[in-house]
Backbone and ligand atoms as CSV (ligand in chain L), in Angstrom:
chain,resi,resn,atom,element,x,y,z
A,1,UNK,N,N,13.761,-8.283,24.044
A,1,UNK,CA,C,14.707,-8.652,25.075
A,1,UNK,C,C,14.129,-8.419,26.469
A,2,UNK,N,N,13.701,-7.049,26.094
A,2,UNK,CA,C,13.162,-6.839,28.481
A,2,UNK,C,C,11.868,-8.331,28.144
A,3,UNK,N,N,11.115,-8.613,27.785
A,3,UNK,CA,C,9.950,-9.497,28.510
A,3,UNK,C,C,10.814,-10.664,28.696
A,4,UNK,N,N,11.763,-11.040,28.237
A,4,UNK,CA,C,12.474,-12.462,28.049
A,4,UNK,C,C,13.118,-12.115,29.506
A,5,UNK,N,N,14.215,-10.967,29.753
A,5,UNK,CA,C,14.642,-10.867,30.580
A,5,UNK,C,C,14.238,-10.729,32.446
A,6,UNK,N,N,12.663,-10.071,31.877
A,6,UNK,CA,C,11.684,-10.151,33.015
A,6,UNK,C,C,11.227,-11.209,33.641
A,7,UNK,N,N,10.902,-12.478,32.346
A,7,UNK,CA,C,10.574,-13.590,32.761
A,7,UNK,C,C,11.620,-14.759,33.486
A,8,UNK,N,N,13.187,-14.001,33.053
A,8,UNK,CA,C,13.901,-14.632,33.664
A,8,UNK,C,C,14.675,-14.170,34.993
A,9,UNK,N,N,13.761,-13.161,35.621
A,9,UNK,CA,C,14.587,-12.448,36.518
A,9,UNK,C,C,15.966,-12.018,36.533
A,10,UNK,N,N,16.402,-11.572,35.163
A,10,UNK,CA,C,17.786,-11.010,35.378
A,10,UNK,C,C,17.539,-9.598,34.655
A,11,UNK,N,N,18.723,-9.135,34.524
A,11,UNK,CA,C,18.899,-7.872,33.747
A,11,UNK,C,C,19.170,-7.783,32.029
A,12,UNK,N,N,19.389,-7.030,31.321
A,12,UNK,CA,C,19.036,-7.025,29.950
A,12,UNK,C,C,21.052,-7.071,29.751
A,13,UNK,N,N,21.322,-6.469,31.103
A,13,UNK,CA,C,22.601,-6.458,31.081
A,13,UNK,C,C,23.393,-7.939,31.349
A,14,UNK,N,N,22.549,-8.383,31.814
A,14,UNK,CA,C,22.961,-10.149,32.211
A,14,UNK,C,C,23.320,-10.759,31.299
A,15,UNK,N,N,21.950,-10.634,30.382
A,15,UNK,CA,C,21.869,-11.474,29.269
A,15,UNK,C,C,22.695,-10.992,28.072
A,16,UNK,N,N,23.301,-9.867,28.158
A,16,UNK,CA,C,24.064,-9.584,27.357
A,16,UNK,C,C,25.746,-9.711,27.418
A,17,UNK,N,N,25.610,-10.180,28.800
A,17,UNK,CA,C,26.927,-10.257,29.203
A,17,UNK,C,C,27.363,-11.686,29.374
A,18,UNK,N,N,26.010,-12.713,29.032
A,18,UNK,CA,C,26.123,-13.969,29.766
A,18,UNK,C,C,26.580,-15.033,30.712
A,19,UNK,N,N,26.102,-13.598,31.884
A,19,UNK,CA,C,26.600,-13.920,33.312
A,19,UNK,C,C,25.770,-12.975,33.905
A,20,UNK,N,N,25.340,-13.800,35.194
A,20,UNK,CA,C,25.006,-12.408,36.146
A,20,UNK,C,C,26.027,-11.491,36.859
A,21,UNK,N,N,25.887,-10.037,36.377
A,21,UNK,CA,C,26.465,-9.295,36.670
A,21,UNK,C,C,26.382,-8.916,37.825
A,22,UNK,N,N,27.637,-8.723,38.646
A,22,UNK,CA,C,27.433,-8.253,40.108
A,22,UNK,C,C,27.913,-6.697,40.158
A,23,UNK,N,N,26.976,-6.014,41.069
A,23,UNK,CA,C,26.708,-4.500,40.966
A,23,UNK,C,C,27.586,-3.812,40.858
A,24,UNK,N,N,29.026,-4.412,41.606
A,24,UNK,CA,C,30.329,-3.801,41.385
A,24,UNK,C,C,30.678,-3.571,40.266
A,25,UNK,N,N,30.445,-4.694,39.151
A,25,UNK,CA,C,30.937,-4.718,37.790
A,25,UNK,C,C,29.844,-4.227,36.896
A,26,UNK,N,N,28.345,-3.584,37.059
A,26,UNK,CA,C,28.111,-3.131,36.135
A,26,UNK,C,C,28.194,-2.369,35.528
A,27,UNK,N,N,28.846,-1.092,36.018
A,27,UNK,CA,C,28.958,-0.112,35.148
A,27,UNK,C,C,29.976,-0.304,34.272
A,28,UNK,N,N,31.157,-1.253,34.643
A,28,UNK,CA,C,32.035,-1.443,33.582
A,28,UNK,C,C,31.475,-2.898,32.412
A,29,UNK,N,N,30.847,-3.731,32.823
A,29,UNK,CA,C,30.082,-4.812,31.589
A,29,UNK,C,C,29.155,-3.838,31.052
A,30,UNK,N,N,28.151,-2.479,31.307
A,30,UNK,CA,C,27.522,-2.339,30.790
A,30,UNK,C,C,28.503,-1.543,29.781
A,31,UNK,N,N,29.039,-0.980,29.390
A,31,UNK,CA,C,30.336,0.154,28.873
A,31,UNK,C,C,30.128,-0.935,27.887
A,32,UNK,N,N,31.430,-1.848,28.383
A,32,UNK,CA,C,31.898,-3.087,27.353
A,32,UNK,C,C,30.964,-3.436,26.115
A,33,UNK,N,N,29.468,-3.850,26.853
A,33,UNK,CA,C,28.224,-4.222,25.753
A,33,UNK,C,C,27.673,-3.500,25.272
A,34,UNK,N,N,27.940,-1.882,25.270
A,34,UNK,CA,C,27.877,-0.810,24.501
A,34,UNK,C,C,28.627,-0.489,23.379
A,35,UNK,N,N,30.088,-0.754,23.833
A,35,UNK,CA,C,30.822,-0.607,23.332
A,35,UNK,C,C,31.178,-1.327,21.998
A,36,UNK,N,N,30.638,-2.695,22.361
A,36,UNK,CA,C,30.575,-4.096,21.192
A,36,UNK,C,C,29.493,-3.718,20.488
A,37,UNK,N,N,28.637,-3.102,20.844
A,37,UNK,CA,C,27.287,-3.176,20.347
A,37,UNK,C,C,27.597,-1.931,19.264
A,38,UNK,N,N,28.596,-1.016,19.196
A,38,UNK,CA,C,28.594,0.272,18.597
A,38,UNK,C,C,29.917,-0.338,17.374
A,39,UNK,N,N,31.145,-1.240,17.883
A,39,UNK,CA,C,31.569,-1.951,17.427
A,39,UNK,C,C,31.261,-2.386,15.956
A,40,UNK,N,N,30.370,-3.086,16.480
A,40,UNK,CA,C,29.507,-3.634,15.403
A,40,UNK,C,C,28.648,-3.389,14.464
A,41,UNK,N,N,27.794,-2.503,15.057
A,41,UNK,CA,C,27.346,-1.421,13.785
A,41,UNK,C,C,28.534,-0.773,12.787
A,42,UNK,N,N,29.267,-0.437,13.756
A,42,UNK,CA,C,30.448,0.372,12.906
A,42,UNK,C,C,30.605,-0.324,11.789
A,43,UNK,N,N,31.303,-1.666,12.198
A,43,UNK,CA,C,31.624,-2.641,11.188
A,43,UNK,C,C,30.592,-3.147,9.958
A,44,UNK,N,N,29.533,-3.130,10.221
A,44,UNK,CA,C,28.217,-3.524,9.335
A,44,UNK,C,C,28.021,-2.149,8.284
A,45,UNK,N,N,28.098,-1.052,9.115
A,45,UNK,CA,C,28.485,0.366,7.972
A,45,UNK,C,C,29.171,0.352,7.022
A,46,UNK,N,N,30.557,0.089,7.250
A,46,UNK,CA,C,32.137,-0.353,6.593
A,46,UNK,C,C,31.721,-1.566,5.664
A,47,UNK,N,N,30.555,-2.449,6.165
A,47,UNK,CA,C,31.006,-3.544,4.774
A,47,UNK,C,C,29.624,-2.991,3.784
A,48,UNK,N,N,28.634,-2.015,4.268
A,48,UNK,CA,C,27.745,-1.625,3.549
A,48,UNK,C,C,28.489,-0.739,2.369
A,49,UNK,N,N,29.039,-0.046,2.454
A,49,UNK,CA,C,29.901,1.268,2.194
A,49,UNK,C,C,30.444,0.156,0.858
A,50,UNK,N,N,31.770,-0.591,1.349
A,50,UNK,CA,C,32.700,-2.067,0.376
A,50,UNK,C,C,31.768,-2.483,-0.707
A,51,UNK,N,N,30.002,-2.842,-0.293
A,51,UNK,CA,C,29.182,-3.065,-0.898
A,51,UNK,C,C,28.477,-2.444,-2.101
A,52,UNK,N,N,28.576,-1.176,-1.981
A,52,UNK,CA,C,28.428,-0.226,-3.202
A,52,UNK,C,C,29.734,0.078,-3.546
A,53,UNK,N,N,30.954,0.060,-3.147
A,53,UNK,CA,C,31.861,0.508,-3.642
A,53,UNK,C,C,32.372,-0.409,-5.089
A,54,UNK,N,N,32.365,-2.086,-4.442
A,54,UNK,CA,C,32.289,-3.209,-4.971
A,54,UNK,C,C,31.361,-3.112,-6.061
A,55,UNK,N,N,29.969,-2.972,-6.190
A,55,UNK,CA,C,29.464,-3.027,-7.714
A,55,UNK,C,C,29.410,-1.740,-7.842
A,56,UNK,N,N,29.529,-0.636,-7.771
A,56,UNK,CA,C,29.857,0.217,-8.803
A,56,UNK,C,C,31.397,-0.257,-9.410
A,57,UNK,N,N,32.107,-0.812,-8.925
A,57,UNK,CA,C,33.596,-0.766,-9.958
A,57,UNK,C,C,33.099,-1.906,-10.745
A,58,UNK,N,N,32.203,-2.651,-10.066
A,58,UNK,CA,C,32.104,-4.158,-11.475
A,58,UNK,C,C,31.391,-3.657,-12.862
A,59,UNK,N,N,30.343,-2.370,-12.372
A,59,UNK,CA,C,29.253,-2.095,-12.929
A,59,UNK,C,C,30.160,-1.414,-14.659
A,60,UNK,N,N,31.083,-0.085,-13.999
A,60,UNK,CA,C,32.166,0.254,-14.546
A,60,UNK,C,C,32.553,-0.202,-15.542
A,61,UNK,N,N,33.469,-2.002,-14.565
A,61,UNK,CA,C,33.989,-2.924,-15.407
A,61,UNK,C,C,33.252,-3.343,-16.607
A,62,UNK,N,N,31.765,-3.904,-16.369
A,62,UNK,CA,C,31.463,-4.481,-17.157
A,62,UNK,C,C,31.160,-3.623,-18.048
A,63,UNK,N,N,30.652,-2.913,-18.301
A,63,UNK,CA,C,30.405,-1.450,-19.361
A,63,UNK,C,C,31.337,-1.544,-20.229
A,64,UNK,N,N,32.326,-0.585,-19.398
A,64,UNK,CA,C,33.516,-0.252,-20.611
A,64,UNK,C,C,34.255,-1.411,-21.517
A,65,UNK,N,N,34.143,-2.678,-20.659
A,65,UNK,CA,C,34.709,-4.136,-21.602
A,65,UNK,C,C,33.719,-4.293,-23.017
A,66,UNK,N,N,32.157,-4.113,-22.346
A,66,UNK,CA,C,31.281,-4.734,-23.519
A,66,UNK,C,C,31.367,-3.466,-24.658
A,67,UNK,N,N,31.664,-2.185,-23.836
A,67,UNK,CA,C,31.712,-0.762,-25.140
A,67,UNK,C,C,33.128,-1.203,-25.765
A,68,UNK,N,N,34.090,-1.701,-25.241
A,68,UNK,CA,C,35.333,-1.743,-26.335
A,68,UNK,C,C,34.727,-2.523,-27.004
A,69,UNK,N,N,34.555,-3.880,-27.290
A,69,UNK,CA,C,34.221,-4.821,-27.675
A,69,UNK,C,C,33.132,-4.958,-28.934
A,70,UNK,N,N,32.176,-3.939,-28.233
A,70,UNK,CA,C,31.187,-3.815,-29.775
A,70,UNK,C,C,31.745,-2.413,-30.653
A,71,UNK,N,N,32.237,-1.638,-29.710
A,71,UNK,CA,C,32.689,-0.477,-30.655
A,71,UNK,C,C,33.919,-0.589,-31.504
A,72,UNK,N,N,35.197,-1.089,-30.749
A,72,UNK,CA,C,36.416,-0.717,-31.256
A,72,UNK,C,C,36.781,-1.996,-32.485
A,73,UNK,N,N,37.297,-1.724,-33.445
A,73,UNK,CA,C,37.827,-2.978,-34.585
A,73,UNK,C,C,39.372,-3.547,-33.641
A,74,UNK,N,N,38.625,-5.006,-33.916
A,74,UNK,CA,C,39.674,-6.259,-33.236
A,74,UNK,C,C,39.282,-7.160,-33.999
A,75,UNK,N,N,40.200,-8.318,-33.908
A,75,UNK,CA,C,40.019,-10.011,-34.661
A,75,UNK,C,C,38.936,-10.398,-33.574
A,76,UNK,N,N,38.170,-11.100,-34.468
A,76,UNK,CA,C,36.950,-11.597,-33.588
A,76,UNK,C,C,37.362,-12.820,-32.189
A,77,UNK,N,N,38.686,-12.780,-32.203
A,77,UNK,CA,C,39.001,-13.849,-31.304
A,77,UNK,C,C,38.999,-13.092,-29.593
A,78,UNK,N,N,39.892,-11.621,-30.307
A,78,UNK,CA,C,39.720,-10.507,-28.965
A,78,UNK,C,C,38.537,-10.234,-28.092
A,79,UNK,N,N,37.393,-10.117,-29.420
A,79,UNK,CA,C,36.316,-9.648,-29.060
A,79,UNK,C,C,35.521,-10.345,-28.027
A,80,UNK,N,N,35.590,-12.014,-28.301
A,80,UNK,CA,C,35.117,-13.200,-27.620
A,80,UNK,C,C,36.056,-12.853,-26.440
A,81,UNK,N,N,36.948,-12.598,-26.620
A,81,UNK,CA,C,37.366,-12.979,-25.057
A,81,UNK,C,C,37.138,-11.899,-24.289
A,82,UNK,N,N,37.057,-10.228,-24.720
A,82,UNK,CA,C,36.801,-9.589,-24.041
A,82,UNK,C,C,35.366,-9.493,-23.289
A,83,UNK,N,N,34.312,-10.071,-24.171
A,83,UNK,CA,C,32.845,-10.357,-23.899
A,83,UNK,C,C,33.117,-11.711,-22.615
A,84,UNK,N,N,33.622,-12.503,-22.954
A,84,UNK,CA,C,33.981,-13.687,-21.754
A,84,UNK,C,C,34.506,-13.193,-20.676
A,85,UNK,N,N,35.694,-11.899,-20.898
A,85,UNK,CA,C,36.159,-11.502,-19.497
A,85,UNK,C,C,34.780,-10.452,-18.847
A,86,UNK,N,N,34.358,-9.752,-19.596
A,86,UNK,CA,C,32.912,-9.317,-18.930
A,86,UNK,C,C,32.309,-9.891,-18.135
A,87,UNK,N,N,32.205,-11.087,-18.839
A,87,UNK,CA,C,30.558,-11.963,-17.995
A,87,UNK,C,C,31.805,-12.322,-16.368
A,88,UNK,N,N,33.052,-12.891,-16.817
A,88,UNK,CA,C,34.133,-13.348,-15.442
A,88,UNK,C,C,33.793,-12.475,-14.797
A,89,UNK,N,N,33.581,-10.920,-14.709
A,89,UNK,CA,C,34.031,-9.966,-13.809
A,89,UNK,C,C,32.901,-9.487,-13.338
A,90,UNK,N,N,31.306,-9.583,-14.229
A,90,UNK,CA,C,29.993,-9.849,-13.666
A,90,UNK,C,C,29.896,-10.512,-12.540
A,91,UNK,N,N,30.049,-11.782,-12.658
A,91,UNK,CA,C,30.034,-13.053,-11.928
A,91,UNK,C,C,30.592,-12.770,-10.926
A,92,UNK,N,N,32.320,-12.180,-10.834
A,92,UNK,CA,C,32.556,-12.186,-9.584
A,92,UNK,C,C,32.686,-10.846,-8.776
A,93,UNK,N,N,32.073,-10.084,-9.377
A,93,UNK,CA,C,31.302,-8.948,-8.825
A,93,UNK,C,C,30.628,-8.602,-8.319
A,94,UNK,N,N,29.059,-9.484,-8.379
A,94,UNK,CA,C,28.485,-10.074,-7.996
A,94,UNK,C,C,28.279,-10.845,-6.765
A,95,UNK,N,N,29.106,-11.933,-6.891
A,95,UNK,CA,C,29.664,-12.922,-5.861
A,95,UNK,C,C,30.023,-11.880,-5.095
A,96,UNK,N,N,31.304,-11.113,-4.863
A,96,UNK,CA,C,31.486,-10.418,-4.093
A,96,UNK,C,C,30.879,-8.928,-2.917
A,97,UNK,N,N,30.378,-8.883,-4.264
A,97,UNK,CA,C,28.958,-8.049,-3.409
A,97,UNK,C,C,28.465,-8.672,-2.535
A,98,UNK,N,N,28.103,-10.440,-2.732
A,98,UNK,CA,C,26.752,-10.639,-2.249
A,98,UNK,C,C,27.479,-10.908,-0.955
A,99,UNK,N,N,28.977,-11.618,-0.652
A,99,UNK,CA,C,29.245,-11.808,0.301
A,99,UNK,C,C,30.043,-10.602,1.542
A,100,UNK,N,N,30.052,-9.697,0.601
A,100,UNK,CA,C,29.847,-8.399,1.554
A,100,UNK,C,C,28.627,-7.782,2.400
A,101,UNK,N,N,27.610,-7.949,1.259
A,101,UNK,CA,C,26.167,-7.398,1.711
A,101,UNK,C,C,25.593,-8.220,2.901
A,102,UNK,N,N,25.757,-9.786,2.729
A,102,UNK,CA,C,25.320,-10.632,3.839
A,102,UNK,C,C,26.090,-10.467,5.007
A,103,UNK,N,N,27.292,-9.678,5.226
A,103,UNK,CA,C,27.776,-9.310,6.393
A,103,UNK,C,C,27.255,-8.169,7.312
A,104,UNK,N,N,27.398,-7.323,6.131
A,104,UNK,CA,C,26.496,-5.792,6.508
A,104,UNK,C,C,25.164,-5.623,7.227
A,105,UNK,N,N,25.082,-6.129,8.178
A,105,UNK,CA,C,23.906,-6.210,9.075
A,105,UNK,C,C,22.678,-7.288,9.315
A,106,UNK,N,N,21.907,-7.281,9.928
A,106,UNK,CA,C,21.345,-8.460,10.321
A,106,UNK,C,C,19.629,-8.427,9.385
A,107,UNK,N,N,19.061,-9.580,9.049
A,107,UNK,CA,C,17.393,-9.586,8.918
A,107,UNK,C,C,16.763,-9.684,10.097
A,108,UNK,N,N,15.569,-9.443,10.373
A,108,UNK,CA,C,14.389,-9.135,11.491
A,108,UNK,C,C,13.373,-10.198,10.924
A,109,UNK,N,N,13.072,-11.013,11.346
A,109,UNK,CA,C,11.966,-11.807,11.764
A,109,UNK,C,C,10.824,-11.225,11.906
A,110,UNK,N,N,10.161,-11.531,10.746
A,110,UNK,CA,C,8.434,-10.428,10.954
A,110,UNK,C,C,7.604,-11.289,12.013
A,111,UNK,N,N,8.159,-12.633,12.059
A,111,UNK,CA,C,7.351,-13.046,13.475
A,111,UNK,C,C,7.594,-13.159,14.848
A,112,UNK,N,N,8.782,-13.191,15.070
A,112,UNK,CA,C,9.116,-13.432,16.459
A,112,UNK,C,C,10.144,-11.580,16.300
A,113,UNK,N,N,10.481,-11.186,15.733
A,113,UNK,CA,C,11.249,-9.818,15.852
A,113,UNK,C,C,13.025,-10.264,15.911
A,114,UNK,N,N,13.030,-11.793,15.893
A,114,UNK,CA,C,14.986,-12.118,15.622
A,114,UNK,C,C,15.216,-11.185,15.019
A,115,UNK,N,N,16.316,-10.978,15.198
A,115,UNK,CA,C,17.455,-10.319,14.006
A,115,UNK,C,C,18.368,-11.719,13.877
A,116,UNK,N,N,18.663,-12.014,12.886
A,116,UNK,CA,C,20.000,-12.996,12.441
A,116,UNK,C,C,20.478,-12.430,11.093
A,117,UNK,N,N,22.310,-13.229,10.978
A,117,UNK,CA,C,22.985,-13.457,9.928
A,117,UNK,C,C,22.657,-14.926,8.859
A,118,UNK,N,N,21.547,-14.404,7.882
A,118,UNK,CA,C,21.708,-15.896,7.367
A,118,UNK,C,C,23.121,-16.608,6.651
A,119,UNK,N,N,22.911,-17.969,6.353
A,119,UNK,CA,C,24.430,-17.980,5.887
A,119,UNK,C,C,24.172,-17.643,4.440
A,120,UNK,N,N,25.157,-17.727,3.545
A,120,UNK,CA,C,25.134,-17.142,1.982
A,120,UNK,C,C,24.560,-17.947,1.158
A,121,UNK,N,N,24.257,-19.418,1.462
A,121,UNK,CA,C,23.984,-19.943,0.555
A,121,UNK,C,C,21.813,-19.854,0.712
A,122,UNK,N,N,21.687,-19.201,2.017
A,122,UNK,CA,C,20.320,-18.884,1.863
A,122,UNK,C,C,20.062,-17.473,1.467
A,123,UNK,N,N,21.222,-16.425,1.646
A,123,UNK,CA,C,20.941,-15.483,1.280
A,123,UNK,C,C,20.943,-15.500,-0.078
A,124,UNK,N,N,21.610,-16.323,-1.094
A,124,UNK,CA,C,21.730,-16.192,-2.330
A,124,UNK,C,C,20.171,-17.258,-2.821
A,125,UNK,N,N,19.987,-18.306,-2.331
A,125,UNK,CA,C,19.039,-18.707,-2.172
A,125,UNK,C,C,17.396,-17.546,-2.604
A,126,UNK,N,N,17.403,-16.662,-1.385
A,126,UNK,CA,C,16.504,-15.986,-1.317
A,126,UNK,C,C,15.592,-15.232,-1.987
A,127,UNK,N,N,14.270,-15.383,-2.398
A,127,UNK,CA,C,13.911,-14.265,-3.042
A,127,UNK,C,C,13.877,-13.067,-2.288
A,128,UNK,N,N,13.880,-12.050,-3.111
A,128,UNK,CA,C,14.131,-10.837,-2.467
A,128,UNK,C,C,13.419,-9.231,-2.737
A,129,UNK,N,N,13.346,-8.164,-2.081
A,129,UNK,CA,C,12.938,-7.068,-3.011
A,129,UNK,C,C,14.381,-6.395,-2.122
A,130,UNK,N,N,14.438,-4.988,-2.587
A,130,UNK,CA,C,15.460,-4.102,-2.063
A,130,UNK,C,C,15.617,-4.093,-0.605
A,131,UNK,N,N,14.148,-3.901,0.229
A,131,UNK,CA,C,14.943,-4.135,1.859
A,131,UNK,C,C,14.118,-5.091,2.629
A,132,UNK,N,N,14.227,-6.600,1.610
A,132,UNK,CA,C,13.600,-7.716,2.721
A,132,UNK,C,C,13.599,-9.256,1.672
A,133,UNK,N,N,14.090,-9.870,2.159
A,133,UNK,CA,C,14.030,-10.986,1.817
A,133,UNK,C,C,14.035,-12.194,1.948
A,134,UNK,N,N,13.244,-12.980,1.464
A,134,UNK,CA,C,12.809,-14.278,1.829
A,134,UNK,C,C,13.565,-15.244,2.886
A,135,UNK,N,N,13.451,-15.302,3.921
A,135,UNK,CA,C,14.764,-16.524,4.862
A,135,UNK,C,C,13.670,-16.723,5.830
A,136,UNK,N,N,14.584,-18.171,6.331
A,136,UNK,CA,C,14.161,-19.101,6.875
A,136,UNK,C,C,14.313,-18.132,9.141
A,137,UNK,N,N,13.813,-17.846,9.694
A,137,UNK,CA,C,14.167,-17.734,10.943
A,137,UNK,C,C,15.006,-19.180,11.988
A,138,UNK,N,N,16.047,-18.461,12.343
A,138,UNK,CA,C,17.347,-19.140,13.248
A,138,UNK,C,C,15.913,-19.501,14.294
A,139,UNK,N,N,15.549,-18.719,15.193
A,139,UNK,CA,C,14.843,-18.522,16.158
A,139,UNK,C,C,13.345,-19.467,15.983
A,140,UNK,N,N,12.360,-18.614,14.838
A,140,UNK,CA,C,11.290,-19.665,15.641
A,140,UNK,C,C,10.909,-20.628,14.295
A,141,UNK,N,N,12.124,-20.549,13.658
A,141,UNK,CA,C,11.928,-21.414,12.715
A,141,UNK,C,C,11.272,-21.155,11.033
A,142,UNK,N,N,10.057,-19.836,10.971
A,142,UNK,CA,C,9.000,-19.571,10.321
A,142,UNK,C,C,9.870,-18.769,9.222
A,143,UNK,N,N,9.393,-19.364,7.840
A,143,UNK,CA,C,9.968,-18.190,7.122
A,143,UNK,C,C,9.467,-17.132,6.158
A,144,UNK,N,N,9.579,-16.402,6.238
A,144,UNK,CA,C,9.121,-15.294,5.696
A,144,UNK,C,C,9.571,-13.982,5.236
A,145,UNK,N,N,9.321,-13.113,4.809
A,145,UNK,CA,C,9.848,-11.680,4.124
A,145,UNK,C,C,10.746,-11.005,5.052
A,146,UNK,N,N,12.019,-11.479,5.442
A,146,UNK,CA,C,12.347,-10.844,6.718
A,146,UNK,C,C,13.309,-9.230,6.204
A,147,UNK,N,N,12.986,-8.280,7.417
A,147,UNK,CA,C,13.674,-7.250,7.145
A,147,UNK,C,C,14.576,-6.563,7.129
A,148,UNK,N,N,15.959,-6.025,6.246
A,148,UNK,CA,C,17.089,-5.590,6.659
A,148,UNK,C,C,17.509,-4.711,7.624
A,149,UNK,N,N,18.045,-4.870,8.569
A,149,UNK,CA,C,18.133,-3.557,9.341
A,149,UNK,C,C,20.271,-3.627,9.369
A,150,UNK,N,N,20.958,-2.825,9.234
A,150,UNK,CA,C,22.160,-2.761,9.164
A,150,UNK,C,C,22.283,-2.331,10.717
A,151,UNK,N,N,21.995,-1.431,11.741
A,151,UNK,CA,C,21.911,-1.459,12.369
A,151,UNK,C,C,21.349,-2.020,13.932
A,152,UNK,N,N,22.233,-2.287,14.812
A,152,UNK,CA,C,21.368,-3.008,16.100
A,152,UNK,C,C,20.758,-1.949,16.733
A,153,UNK,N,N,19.632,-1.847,16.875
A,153,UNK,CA,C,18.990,-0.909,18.013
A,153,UNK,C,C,19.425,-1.437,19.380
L,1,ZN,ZN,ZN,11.313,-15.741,14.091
């Protein structure tokens, strides 16, 4: 942000406020874009948090359905369906995770340093390891191993 902001002769506070700020008002725009900025982490915490909370109960779910199912005596019609409601509650366990997790903070651009929200159908798209995965950059276009950060510095 400062070299962008240097090159454009404004403040880091400008550009965050998208306006030039006049001196009277900065100490209260700078507050504000602190304030959003802490905002928001907050919020990216809260859906990280939903995110494990979310598959551990699917994880749960799916367990104890497939242990009744092979353990306990039922008509084989029960059994099918309890194995079918498994895989349902996989699936949208899953699903739901994923569209929690893609909220929960931004990827980093190993080339230009973006941070963006991809949308879900690239995040699901994506190959991935635990903290980086494959997307396309908003910014300079290039795609590559980009990195999770839940937090805005
Ligand atoms: Zn980039």
């Amino acid at each position: 942000m400062l070299p962008l902001c240097q090159a454009l002769h404004i403040t880091v506070n400008d550009l965050l406020s998208g306006e030039k700020v006049q001196p009277a008002d900065y100490q209260k725009k700078a507050e504000e874009n602190m304030m959003d900025l802490m905002k928001e982490n907050q919020e990216n915490k809260k859906y990280m948090v939903l995110t494990v909370i979310c598959g551990t109960i699917t994880v749960i779910a799916v367990v104890s359905l497939v242990t009744l199912a092979s353990y306990i005596q039922m008509p084989a019609a029960v059994r099918v369906a309890l194995v079918v409601l498994a895989v349902a509650t996989a699936v949208a366990g899953i699903g739901a995770a994923a569209v929690l997790d893609v909220r929960a903070g931004y990827y980093e651009c190993p080339d230009c340093g973006a941070l963006f929200v991809p949308s879900l159908r690239d995040y699901v798209k994506g190959y991935h390891t635990l903290t980086r995965r494959r997307l396309q950059c908003p910014v300079c276009g290039k795609t590559g191993m980009c990195r999770r950060r839940v937090v805005r510095k």
